[in-house]
C-alpha positions in Angstrom: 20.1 37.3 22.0 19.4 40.2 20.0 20.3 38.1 16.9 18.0 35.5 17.6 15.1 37.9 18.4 15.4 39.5 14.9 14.9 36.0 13.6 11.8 35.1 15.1 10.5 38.3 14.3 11.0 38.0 11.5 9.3 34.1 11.0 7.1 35.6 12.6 6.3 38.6 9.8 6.7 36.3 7.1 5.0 32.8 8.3 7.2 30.7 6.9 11.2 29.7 7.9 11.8 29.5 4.1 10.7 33.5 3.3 12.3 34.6 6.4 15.6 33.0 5.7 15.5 35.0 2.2 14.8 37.8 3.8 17.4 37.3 6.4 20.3 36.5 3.7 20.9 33.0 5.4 20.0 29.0 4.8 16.8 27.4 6.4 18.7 25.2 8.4 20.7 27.6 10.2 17.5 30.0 10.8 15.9 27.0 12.3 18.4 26.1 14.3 18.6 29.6 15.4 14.8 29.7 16.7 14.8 26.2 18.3 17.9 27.3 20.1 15.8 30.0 21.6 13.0 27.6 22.3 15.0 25.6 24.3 16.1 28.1 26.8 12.6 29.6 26.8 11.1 26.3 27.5 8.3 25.8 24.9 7.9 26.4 21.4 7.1 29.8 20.4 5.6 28.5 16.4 2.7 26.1 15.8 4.5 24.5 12.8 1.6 22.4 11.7 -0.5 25.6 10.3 0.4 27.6 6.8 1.4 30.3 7.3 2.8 29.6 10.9 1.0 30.6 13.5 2.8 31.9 17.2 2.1 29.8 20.4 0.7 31.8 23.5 4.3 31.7 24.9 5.5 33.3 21.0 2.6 35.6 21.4 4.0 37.2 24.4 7.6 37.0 23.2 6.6 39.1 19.7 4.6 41.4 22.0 7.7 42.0 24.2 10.0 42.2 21.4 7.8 45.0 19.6 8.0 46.8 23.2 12.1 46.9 23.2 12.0 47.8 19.6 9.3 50.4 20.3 12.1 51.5 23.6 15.0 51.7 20.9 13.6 53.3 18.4 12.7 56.3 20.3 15.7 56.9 22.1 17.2 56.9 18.7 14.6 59.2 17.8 15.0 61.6 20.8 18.9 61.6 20.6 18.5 63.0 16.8 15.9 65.2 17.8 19.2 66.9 20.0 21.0 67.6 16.6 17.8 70.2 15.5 17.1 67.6 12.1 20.8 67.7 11.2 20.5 64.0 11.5 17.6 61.0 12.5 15.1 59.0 9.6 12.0 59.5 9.0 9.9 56.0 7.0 6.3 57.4 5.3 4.5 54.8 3.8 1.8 55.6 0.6 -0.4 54.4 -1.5 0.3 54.3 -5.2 -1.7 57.1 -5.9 -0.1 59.4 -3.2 3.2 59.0 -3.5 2.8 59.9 -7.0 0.6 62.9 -7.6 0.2 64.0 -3.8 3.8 63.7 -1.9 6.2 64.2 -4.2 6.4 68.5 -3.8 6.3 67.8 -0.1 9.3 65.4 -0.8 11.4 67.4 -2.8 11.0 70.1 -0.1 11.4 68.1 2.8 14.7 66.4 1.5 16.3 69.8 0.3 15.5 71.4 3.9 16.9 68.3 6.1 19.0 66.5 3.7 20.7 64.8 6.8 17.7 63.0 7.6 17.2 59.6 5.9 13.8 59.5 4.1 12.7 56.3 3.1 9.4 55.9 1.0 7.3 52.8 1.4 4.7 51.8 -1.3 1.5 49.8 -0.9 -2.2 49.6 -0.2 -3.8 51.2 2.2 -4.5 48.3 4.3 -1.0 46.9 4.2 0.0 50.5 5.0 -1.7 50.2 8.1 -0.3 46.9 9.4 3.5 48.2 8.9 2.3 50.9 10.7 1.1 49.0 13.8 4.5 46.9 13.5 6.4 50.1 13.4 7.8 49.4 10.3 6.7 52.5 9.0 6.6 56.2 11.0 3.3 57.4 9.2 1.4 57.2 6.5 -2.2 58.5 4.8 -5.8 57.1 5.3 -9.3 57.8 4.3 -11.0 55.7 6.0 -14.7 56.9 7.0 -15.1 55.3 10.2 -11.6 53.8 11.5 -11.5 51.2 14.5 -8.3 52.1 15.4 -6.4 53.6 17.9 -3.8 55.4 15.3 -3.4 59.2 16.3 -5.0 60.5 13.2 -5.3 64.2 11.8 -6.9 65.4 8.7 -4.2 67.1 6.6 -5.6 66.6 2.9 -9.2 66.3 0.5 -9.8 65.1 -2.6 -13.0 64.5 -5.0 -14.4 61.5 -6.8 -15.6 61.8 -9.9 -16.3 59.3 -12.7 -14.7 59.1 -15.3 -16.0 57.5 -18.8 -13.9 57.5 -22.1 -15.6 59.2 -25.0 -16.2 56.0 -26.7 -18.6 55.0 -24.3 -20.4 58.7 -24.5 -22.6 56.9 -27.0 -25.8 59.7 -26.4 -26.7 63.4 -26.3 -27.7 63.7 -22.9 -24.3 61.9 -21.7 -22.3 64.4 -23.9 -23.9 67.9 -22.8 -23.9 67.1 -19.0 -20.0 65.7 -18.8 -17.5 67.6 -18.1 -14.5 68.1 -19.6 -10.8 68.6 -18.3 -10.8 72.6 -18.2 -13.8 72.2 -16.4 -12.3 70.0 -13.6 -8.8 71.5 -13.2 -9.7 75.3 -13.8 -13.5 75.9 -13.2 -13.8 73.6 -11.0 -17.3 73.0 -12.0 -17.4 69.3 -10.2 -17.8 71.0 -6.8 -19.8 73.6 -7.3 -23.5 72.6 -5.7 -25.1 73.9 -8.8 -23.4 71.4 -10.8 -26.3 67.8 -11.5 -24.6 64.6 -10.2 -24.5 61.8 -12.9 -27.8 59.4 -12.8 -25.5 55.8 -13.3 -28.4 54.0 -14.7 -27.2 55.6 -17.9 -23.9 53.8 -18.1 -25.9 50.5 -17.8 -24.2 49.1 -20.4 -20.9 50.8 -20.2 -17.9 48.4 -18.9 -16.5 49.6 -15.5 -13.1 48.9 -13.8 -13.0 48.7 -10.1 -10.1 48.7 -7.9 -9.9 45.3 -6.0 -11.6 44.4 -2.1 -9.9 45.7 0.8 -9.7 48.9 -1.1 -11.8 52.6 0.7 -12.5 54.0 -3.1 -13.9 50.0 -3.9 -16.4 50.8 -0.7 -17.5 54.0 -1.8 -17.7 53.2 -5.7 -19.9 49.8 -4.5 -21.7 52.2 -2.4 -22.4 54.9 -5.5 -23.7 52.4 -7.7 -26.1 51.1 -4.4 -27.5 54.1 -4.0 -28.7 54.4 -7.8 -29.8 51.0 -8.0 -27.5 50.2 -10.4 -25.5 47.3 -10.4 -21.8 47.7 -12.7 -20.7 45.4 -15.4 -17.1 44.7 -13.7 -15.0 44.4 -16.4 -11.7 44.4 -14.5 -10.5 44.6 -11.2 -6.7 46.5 -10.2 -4.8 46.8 -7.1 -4.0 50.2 -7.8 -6.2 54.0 -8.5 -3.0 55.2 -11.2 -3.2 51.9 -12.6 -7.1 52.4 -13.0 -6.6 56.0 -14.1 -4.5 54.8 -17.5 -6.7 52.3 -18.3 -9.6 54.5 -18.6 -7.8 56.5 -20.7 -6.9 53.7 -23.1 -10.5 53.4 -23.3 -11.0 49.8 -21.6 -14.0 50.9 -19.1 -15.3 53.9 -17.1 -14.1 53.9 -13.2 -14.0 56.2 -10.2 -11.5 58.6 -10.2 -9.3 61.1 -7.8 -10.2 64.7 -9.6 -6.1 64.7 -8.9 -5.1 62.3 -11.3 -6.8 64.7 -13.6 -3.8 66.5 -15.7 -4.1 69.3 -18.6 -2.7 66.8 -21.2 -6.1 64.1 -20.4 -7.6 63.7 -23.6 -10.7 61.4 -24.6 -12.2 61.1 -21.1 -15.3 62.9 -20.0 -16.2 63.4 -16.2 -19.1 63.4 -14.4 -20.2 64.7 -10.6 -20.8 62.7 -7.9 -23.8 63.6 -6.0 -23.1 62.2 -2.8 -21.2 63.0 0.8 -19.1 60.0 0.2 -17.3 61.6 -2.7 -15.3 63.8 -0.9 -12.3 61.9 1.1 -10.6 63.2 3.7 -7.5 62.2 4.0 -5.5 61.5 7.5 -2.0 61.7 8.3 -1.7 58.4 10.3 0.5 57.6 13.4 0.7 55.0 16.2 -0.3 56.1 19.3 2.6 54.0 20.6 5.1 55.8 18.7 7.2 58.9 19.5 6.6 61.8 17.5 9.6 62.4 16.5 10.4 66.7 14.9 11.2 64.9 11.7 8.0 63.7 11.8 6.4 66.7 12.8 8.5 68.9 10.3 6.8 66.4 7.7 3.6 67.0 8.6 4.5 70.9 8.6 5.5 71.3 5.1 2.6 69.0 4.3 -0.1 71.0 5.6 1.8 74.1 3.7 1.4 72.7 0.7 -2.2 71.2 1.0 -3.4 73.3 3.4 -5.6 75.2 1.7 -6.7 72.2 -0.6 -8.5 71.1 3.0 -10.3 74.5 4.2 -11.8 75.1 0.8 
């Protein structure tokens, strides 16, 4: 039983018999076999296998609904049995973006694993959209979000902030006005001039002609970059669009196109790239750590979220 419920889980996660027999390690035949097996007792199928992807029945709705509900029961009496052995043992699954799980987590990482090194830590990588789904399916514990105005019911608390700023390779700094109002790398990592109020915002109208790179739909920083160039009447020659900010972030500096950055990604070694203020509320994200509200808080969890806020604490009052 609990054999054939992992199966059609998993068809159902994938959509298709053929990925989730890969991902299961077994033929199509025998998956099939498997999940008609457990149609038969049930009474009625549980896929529509006429639609691409495959698409559940009512009667598989309710079984993937009361399959998530045992696996939701199991998992936290695992997770309250290891909370008995005071972290000496338990997991702990954080999923992140590109961006954060390389310049934001990995400090919080390195501590985390060298304090509890019984717990298992695994580190899941994708969008922020994707990240959100694995977290409704519980495939994940927690994860990061910036979304302005969620719809969800996650339990969400703001642990981290960061500031947008544009960024525009020198090449493309073609006039005087563009030079003496950018700023340059000592002034974003050290002087911090980008949030100081005094400090003019960048009028985009300017880059008119400038080749921008924009980070693909679905994306929170695609949103507020479509919504920067809205506000100064300026529409964006879209030279490019990526999946990922980091991936962005090195184009730029190659000099392909100017793009909205994370002041983060911004290191003492940048060269060639000039930065420019964002005059606007919506270039300040706050960022959430992220948790289903049907998921027990486990103290690995919450030890995460401790040495999180120690290290970017103060990043968030200032």
């Amino acid at each position: 039983m609990e054999a054939e419920m992992k199966y059609i889980y998993t068809v159902y996660q994938e959509g298709s018999f053929s990925k989730a027999a890969d991902r299961l390690f077994m033929t199509q035949p025998a998956l099939s076999i498997a999940v008609q097996r457990a149609e038969r007792k049930i009474g009625m199928p549980l896929f529509n296998r006429t639609s691409k992807p495959l698409e559940l029945t009512e009667a598989g709705k309710l079984y993937i609904r009361k399959y998530s509900e045992i696996a939701d029961l199991e998992n936290e009496l695992e997770q309250q049995i290891n909370d008995l052995s005071s972290l000496q043992t338990g997991s702990l699954r954080v999923g992140g973006s590109h961006y954060f799980n390389a310049y934001v987590l990995p400090p919080v990482l390195t501590e985390y694993m060298n304090r509890y090194p019984g717990i298992n830590l695994q580190l899941t990588e994708s969008d922020s959209h994707d990240l959100l789904n694995l977290l409704y399916e519980h495939e994940i514990d927690l994860t990061f979000n910036c979304s302005a105005h969620p719809k969800d019911s996650f339990i969400r608390r703001p642990v981290f902030r960061d500031t947008l700023l544009l960024a525009v390779p020198e090449i493309y700094v073609i006039n005087d006005h563009l030079r003496e109002t950018a700023l340059t790398t000592e002034d974003i990592i050290h002087k911090k001039k980008h949030l100081q109020p005094e400090t003019p915002g960048i009028d985009l109208t300017q880059l008119k002609d400038t080749p921008f790179l924009f980070l693909s739909a679905g994306n929170d920083l695609r949103l507020r970059s479509l919504q920067f160039c809205a506000d100064s009447h300026f529409t964006p020659q879209i030279r490019l669009q990526i999946s990922q900010l980091v991936t962005v972030w090195h184009l730029v500096c190659s000099g392909l196109g100017a793009a909205f950055i994370s002041d983060f990604l911004v290191k003492p070694d940048t060269e060639n790239v000039f930065f420019y203020k964002i005059a606007s509320p919506q270039a300040t994200r706050i960022f959430d750590i992220t948790m289903s509200e049907r998921h027990y808080v486990s103290n690995a969890m919450k030890a995460f979220e401790e040495i999180f806020r120690r290290w970017y604490g103060a990043n968030l009052a200032d």
